[in-house]
TORPA-4810 file (N, C-alpha, C, O; in nm, 3 decimals):
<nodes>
NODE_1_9.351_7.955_11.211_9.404_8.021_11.330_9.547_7.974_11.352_9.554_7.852_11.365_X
NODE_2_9.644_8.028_11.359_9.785_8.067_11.401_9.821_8.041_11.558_9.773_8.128_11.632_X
NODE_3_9.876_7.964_11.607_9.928_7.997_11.754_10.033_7.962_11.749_10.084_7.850_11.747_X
NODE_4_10.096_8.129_11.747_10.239_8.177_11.786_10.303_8.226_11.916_10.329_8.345_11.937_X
NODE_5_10.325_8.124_12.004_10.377_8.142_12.129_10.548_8.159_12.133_10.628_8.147_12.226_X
NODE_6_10.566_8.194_11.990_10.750_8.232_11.958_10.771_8.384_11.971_10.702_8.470_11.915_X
NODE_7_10.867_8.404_12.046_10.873_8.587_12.033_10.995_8.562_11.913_11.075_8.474_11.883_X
NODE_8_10.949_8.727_11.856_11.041_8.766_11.736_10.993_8.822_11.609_10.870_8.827_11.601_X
NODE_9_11.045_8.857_11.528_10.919_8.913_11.415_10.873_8.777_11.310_10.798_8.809_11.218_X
NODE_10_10.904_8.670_11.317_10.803_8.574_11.234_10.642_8.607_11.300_10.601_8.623_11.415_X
NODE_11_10.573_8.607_11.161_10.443_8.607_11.253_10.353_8.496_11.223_10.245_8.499_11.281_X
NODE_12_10.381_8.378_11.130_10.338_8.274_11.088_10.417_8.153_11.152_10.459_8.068_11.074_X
NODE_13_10.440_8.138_11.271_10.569_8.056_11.335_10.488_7.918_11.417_10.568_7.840_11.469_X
NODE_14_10.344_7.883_11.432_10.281_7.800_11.566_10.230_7.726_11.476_10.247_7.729_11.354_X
NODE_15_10.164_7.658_11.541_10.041_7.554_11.503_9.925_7.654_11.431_9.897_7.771_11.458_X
NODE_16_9.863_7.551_11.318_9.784_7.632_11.255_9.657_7.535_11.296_9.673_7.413_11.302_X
NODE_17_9.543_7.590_11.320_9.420_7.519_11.321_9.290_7.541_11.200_9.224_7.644_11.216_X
NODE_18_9.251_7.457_11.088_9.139_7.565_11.033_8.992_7.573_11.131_8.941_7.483_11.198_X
NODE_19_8.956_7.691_11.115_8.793_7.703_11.160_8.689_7.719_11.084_8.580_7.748_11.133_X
NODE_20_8.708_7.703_10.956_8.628_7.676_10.864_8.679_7.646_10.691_8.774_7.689_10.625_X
NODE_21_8.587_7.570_10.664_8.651_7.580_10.540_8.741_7.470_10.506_8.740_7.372_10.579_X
NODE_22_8.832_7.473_10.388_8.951_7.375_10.368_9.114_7.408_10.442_9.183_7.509_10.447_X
NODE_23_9.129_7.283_10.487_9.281_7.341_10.580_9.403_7.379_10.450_9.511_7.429_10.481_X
NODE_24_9.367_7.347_10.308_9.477_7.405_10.225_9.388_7.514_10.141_9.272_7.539_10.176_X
NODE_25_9.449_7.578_10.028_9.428_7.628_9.936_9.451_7.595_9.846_9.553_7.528_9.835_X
NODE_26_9.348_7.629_9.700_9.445_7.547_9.548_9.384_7.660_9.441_9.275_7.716_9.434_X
NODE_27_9.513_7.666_9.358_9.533_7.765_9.283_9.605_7.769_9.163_9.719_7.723_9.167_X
NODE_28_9.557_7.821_9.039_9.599_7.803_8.898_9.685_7.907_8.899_9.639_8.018_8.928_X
NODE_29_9.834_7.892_8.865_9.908_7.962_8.825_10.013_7.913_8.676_10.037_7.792_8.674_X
NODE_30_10.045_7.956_8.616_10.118_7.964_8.483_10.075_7.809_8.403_10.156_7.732_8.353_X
NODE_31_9.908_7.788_8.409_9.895_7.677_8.359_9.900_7.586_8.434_9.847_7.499_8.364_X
NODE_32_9.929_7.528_8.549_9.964_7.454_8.656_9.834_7.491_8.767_9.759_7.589_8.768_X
NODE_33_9.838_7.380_8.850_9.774_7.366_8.958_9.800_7.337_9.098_9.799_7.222_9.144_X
NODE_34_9.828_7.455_9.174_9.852_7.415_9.280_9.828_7.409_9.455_9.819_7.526_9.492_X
NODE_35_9.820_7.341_9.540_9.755_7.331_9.631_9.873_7.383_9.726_9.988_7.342_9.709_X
NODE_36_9.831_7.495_9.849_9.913_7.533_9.895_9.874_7.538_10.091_9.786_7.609_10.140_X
NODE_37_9.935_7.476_10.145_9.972_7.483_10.318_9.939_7.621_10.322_9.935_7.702_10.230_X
NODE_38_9.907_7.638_10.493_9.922_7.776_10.538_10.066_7.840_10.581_10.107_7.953_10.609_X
NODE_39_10.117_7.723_10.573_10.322_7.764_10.618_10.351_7.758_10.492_10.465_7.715_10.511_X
NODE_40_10.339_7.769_10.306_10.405_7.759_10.244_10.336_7.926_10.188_10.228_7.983_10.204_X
NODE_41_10.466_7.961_10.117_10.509_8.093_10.037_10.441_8.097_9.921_10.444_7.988_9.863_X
NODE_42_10.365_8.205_9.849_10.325_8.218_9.751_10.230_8.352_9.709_10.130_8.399_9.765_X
NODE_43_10.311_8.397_9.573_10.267_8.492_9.515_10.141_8.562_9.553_10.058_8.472_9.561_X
NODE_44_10.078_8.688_9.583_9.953_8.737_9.583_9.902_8.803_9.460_9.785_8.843_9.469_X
NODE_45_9.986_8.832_9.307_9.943_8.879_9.287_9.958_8.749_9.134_10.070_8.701_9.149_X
NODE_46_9.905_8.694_9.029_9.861_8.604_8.997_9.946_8.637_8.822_10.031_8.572_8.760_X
NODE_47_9.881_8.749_8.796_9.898_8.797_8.721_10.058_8.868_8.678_10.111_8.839_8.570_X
NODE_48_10.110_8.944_8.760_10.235_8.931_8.767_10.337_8.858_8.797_10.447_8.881_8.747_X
NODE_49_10.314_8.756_8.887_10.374_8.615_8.893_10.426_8.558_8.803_10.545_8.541_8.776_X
NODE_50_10.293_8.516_8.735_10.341_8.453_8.555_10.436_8.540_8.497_10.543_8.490_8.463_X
NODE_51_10.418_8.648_8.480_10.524_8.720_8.405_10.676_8.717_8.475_10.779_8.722_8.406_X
NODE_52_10.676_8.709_8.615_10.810_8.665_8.714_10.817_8.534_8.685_10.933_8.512_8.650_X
NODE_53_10.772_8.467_8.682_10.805_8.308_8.650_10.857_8.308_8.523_10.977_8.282_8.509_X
NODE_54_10.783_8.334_8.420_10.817_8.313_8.302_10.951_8.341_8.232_11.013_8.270_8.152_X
NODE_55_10.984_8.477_8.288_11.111_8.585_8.285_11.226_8.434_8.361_11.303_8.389_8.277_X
NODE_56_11.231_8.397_8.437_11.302_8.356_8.519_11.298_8.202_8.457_11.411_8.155_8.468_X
NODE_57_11.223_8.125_8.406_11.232_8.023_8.304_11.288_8.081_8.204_11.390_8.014_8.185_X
NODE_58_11.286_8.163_8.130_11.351_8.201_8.035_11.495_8.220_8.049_11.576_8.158_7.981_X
NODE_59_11.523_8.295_8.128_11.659_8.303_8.202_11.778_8.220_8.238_11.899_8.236_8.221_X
NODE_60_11.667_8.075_8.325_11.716_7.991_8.368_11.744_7.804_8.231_11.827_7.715_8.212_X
NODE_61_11.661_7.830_8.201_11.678_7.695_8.089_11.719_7.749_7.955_11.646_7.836_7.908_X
NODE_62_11.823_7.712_7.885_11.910_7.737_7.783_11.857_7.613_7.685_11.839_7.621_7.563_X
NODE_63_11.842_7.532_7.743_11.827_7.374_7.624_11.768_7.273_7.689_11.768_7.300_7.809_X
NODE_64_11.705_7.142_7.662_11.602_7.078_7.675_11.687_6.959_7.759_11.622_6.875_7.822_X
NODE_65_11.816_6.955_7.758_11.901_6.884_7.830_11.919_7.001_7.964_12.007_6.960_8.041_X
NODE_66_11.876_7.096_7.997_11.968_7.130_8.123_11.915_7.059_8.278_11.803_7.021_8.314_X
NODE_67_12.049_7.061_8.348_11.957_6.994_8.500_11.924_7.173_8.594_12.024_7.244_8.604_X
NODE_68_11.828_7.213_8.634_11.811_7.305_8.742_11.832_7.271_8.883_11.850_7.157_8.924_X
NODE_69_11.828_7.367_8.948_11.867_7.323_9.070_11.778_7.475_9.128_11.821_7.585_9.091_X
NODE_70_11.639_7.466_9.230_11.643_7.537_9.254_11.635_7.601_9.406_11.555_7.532_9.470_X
NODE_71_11.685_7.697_9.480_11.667_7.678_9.615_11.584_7.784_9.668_11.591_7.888_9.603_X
NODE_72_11.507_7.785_9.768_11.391_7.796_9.798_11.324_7.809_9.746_11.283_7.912_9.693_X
NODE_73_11.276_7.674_9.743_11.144_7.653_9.625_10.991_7.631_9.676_10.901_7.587_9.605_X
NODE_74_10.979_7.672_9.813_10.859_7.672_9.835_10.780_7.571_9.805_10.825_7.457_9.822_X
NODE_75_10.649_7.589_9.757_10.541_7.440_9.730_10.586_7.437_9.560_10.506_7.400_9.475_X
NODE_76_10.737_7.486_9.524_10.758_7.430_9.393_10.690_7.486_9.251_10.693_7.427_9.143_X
NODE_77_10.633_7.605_9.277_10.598_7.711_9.169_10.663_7.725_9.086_10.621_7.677_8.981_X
NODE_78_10.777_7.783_9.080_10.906_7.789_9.005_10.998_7.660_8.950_11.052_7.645_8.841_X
NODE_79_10.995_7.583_9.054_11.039_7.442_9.030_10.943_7.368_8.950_11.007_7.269_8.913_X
NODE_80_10.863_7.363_8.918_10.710_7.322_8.800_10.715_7.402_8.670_10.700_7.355_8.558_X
NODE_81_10.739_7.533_8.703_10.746_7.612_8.566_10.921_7.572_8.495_10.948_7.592_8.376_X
NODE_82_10.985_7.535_8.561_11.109_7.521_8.511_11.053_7.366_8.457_11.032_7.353_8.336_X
NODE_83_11.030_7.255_8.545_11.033_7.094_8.486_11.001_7.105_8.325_11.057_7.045_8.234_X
NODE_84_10.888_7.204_8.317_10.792_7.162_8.166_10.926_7.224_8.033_10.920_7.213_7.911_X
NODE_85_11.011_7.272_8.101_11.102_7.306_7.988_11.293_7.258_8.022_11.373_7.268_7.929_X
NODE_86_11.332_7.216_8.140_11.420_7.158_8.145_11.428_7.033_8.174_11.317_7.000_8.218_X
NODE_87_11.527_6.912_8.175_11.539_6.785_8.168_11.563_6.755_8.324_11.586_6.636_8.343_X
NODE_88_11.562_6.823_8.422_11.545_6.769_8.564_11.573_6.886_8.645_11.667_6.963_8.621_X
NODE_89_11.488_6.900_8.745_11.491_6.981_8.846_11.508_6.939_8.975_11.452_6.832_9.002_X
NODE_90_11.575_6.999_9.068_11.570_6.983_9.218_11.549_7.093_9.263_11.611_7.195_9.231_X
NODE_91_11.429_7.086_9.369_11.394_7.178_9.440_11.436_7.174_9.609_11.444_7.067_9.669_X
NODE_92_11.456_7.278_9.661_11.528_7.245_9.821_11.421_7.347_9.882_11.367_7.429_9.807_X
NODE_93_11.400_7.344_9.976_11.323_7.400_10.083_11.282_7.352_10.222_11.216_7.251_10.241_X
NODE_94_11.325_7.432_10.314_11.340_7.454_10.496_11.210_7.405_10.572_11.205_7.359_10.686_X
NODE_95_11.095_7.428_10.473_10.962_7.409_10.543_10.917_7.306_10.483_10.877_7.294_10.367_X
NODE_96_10.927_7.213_10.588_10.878_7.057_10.561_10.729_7.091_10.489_10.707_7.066_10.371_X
NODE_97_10.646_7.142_10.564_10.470_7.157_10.472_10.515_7.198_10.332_10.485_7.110_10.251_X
NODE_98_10.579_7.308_10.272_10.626_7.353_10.192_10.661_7.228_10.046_10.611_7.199_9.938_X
NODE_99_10.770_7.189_10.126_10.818_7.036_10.041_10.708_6.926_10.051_10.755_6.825_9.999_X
NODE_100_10.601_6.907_10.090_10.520_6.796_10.100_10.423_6.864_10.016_10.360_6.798_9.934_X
NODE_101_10.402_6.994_10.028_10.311_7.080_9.888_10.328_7.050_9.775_10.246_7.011_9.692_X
NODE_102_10.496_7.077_9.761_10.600_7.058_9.604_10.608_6.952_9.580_10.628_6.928_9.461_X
NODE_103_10.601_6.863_9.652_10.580_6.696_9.630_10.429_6.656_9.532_10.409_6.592_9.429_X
NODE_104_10.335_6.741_9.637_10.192_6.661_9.582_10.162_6.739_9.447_10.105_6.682_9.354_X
NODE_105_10.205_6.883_9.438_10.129_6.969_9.307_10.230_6.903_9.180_10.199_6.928_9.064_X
NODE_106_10.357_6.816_9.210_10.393_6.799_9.107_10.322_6.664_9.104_10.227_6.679_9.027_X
NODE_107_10.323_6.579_9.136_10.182_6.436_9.108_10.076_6.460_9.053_10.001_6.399_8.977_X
NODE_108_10.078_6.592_9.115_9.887_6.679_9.065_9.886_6.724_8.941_9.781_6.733_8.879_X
NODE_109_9.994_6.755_8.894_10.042_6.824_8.734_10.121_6.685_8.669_10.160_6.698_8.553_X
NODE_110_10.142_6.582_8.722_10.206_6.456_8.605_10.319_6.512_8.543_10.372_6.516_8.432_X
NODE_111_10.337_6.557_8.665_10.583_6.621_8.648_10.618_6.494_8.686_10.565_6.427_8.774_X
NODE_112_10.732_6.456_8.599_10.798_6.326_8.669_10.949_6.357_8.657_11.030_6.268_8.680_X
NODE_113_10.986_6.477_8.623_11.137_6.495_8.610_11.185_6.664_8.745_11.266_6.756_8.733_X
NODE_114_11.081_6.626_8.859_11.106_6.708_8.957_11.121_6.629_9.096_11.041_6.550_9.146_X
NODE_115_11.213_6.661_9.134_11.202_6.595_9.297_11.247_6.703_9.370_11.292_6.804_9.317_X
NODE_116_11.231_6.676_9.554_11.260_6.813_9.637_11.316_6.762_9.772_11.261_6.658_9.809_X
NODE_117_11.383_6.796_9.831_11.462_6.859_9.950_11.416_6.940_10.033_11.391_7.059_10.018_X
NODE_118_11.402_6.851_10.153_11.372_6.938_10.293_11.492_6.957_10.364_11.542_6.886_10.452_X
NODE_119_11.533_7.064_10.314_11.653_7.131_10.389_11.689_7.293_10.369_11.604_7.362_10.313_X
NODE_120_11.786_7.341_10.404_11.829_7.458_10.428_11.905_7.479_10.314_11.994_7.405_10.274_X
NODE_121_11.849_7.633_10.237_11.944_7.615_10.099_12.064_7.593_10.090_12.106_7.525_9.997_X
NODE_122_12.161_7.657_10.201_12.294_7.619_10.195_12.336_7.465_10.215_12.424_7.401_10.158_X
NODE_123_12.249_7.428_10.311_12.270_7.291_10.371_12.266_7.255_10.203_12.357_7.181_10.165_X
NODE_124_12.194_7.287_10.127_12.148_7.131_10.035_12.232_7.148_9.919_12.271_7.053_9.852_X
NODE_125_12.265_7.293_9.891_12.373_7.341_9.789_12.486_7.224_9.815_12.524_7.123_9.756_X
NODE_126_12.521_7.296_9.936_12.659_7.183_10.028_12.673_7.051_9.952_12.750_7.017_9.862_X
NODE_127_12.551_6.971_10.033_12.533_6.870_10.008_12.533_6.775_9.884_12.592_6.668_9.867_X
NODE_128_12.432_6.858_9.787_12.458_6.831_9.653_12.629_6.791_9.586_12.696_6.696_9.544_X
NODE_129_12.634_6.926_9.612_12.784_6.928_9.568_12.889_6.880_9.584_12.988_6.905_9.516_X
NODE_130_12.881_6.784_9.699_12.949_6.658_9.743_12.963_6.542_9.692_13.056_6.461_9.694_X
NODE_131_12.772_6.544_9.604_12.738_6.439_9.552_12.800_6.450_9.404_12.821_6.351_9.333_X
NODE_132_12.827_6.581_9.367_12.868_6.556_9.267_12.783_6.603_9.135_12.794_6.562_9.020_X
NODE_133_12.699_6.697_9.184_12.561_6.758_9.102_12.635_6.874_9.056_12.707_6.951_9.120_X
NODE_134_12.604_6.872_8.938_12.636_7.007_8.876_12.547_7.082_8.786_12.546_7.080_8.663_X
NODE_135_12.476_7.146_8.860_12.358_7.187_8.729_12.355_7.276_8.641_12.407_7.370_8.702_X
NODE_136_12.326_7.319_8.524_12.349_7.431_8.403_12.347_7.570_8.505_12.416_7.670_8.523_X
NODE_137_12.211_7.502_8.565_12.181_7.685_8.632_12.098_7.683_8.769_12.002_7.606_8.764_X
NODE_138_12.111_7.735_8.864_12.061_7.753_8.999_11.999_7.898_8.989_12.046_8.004_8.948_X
NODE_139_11.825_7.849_9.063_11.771_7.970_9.054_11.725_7.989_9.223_11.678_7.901_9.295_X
NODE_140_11.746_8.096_9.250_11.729_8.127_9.395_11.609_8.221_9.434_11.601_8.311_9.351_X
NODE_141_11.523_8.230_9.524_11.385_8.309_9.526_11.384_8.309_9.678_11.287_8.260_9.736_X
NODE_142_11.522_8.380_9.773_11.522_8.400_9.904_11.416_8.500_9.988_11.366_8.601_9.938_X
NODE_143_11.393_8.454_10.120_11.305_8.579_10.166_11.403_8.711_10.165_11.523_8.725_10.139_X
NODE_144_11.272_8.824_10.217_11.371_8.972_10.187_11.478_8.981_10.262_11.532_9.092_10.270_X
NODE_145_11.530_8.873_10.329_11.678_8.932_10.430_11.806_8.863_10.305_11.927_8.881_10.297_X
NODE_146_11.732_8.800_10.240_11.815_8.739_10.099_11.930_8.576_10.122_11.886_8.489_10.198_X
NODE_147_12.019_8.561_10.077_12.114_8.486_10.096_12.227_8.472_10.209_12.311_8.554_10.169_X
NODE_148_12.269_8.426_10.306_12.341_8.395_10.377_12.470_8.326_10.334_12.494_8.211_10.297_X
NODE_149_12.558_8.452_10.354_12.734_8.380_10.321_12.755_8.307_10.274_12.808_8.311_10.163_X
NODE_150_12.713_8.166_10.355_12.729_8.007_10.340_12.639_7.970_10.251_12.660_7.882_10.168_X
NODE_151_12.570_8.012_10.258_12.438_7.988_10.092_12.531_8.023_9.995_12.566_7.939_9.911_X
NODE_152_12.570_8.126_9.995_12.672_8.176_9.855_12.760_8.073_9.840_12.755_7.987_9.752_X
NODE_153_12.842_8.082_9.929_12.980_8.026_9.924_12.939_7.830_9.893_13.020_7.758_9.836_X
NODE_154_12.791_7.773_9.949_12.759_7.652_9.876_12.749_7.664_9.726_12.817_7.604_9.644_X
NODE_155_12.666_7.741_9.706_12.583_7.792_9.540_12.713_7.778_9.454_12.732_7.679_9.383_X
NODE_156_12.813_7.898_9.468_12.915_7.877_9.379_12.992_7.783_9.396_13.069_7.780_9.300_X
NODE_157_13.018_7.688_9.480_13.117_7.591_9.530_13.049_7.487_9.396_13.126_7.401_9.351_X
NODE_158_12.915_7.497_9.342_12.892_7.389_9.254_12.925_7.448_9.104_12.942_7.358_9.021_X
NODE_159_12.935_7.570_9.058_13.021_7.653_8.932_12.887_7.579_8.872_12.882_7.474_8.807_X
NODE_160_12.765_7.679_8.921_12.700_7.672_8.771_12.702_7.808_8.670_12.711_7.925_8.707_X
NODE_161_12.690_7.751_8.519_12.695_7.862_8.434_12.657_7.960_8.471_12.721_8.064_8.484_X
NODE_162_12.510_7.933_8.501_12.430_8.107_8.517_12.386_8.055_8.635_12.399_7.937_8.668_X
NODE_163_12.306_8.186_8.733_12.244_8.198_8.833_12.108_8.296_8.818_12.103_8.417_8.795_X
NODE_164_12.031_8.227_8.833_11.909_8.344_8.829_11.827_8.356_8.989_11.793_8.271_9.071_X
NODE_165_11.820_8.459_8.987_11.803_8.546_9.131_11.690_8.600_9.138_11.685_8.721_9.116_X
NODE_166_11.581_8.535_9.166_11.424_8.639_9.217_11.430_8.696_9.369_11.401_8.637_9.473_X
NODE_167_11.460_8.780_9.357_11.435_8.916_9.475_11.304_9.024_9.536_11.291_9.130_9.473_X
NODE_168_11.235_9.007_9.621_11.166_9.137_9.641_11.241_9.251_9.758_11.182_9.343_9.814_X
NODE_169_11.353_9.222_9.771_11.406_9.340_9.800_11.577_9.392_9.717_11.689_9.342_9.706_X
NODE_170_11.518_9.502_9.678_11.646_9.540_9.615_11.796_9.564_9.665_11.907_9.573_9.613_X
NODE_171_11.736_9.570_9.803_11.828_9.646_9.900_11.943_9.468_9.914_12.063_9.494_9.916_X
NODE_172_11.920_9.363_9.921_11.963_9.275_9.982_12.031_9.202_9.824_12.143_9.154_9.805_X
NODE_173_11.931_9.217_9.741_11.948_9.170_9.579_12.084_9.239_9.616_12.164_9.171_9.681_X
NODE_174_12.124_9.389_9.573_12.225_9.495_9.565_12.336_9.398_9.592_12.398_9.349_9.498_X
NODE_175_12.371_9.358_9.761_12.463_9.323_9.817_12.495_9.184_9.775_12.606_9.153_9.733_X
NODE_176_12.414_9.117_9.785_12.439_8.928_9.722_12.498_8.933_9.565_12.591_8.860_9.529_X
NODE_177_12.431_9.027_9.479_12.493_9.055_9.348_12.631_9.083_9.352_12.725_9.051_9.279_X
NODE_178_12.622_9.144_9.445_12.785_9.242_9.404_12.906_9.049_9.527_13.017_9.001_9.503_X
NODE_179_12.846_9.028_9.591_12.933_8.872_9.628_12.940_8.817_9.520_13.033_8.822_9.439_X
NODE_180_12.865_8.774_9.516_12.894_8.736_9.355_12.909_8.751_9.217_12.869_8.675_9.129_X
NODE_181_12.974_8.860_9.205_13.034_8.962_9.114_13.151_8.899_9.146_13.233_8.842_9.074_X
NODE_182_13.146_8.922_9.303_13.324_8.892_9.345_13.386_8.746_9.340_13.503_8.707_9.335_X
NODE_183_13.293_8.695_9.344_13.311_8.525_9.291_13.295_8.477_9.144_13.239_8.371_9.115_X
NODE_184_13.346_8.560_9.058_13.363_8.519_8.883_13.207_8.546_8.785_13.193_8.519_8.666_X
NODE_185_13.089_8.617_8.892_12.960_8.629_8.810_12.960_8.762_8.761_13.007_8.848_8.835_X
NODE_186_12.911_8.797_8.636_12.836_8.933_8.593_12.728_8.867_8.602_12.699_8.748_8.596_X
NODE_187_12.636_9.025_8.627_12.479_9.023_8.606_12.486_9.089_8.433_12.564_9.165_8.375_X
NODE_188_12.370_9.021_8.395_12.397_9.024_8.253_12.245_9.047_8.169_12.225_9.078_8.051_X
NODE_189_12.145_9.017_8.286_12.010_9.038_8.274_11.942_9.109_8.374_11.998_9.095_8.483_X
NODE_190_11.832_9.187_8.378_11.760_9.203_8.460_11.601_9.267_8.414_11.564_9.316_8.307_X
NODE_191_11.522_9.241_8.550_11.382_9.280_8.471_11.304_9.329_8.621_11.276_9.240_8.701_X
NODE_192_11.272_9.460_8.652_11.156_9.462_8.749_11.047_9.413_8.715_11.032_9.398_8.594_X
NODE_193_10.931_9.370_8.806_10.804_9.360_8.827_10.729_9.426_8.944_10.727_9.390_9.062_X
NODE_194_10.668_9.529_8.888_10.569_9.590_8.976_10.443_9.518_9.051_10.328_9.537_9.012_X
NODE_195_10.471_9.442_9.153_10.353_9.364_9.236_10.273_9.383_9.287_10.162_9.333_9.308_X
NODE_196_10.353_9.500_9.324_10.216_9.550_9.465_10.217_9.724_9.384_10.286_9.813_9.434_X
NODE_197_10.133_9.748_9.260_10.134_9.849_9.223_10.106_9.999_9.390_10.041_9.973_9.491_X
NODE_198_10.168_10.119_9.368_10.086_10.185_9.423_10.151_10.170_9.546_10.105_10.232_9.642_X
NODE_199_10.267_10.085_9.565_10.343_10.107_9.680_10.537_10.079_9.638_10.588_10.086_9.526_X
NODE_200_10.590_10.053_9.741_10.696_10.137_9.728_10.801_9.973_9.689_10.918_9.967_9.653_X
NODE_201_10.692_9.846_9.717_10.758_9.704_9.692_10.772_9.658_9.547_10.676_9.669_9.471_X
NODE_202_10.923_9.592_9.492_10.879_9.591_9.375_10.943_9.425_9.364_10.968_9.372_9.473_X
NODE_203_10.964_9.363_9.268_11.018_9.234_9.252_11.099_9.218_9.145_11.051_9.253_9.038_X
NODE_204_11.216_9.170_9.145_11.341_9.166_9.038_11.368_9.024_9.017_11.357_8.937_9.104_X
NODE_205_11.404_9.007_8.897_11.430_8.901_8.835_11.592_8.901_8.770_11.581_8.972_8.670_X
NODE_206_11.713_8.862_8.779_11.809_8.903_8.780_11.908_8.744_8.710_11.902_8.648_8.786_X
NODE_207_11.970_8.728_8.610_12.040_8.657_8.522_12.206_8.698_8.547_12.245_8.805_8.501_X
NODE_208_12.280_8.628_8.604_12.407_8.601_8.622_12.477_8.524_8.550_12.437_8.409_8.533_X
NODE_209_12.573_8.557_8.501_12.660_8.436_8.413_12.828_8.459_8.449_12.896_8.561_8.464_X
NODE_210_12.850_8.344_8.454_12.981_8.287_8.507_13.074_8.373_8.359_13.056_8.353_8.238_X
NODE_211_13.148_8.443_8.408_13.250_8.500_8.359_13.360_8.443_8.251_13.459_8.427_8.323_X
NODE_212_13.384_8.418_8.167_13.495_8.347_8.051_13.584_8.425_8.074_13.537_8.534_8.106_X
NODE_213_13.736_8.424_8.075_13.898_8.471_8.035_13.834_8.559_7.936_13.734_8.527_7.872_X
NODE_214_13.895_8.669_7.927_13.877_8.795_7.812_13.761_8.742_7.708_13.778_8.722_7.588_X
NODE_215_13.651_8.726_7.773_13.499_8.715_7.762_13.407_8.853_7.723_13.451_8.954_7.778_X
NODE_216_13.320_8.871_7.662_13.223_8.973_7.653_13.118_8.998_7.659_13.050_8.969_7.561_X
NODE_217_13.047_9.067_7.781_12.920_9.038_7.789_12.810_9.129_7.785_12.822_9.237_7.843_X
NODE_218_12.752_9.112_7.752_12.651_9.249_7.723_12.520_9.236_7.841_12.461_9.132_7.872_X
NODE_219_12.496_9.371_7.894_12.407_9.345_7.960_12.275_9.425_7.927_12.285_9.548_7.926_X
NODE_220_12.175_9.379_7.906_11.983_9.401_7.925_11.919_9.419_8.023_11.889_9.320_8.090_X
NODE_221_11.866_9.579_8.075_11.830_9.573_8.147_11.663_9.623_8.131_11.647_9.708_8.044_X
NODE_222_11.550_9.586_8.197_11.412_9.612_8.133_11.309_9.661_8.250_11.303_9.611_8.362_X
NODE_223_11.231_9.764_8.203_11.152_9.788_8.311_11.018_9.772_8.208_11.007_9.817_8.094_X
NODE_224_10.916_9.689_8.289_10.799_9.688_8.174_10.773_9.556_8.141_10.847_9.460_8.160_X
NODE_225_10.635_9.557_8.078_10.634_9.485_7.968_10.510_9.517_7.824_10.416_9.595_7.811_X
NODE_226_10.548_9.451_7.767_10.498_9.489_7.635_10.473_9.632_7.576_10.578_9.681_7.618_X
NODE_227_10.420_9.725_7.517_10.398_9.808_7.469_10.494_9.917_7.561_10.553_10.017_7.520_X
NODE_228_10.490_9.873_7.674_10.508_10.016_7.802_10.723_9.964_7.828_10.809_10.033_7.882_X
NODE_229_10.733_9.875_7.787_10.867_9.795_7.847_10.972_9.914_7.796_10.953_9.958_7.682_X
NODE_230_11.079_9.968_7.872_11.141_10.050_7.827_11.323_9.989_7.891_11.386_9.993_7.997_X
NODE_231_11.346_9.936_7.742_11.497_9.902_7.711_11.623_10.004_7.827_11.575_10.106_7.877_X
NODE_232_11.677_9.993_7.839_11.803_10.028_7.890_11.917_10.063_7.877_11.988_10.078_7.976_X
</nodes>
């Protein structure tokens, strides 16, 4: 049970109580195991997930040395599927339950090259980047109102190579792409995922790369997968 005494459209915003049952959830996704809060974010559909995760590991890790950096990382789904193939991850995320999730499922999986951040993606971009972090690649998985200015303007302030961008709205993807178009990125990849077959929501997976002086870049774009995947 939920008690939301906040006006506004959050509708998951109060104290949660359980009335039966376990107060978390736990759940196998891409090989991994993970236990999830009622305030933390996560996939409904299991099966397409993996294939969004996977796309977006692929995207995001180039070599067995890269550092990730990823921001809103929720209970660390993405931030777990990245550890098992890059050399260190940071995960940032706003919802303290969230980060105490991403904390325990990586103990629970024997990740030791992930740690996480309870903060605000821009806040922690910022912050980082003060410190002096520079990671190969930053992967971002904002809710549908997407990125905020100052999120951008942190993100690139750290000049990573690539940027990979999980979106479920296209409409907000559109506009943050094209900022950062205007800040030295092409999009250079992309891939829908149909989630919620049968309705009108879809989920994008999107590969940015930092621009070179009279550079050339080719771009891939994919709808599909396997047998049905149709090139671009």
């Amino acid at each position: 049970l939920d008690v939301n005494k906040q006006k506004g459209n959050v509708v998951l915003a109060g104290d949660f109580y359980p009335l039966w049952g376990e107060p978390e959830l736990t759940d196998r996704l891409c090989g991994l195991t993970f236990t999830l809060s009622p305030q933390a974010f996560y996939q409904v559909n299991p099966v397409q997930a993996e294939r969004l995760y996977e796309r977006a590991v692929e995207y995001a890790v180039n070599a067995p040395t890269d550092q990730v950096l990823d921001l809103y990382c929720g209970a660390g789904t993405i931030s777990l599927c990245l550890a098992r193939k890059a050399a260190h991850v940071i995960g940032a995320e706003i919802v303290p339950e969230a980060i105490e999730n991403a904390r325990r499922n990586a103990e629970r999986n024997g990740i030791e090259n992930a740690e996480f951040l309870c903060a605000d993606a821009g806040a922690a971009a910022a912050e980082l980047a003060r410190r002096g972090v520079r990671p190969d690649c930053i992967v971002v998985d904002p809710p549908r109102k997407g990125m905020s200015p100052d999120a951008i303007d942190a993100m690139v302030s750290m000049q990573p190579p690539r940027i990979v961008y999980v979106s479920c709205d296209p409409g907000t993807l559109a506009r943050d792409v094209k900022l950062l178009t205007q800040r030295g990125y092409t999009l250079t990849q992309a891939l829908a995922v149909d989630m919620f077959p049968q309705t009108p929501h879809v989920e994008t997976v999107v590969l940015l790369s930092h621009k070179k002086p009279d550079g050339h870049i080719n771009v891939k774009v994919e709808f599909g997968e396997g047998e049905g995947k149709v090139p671009l």
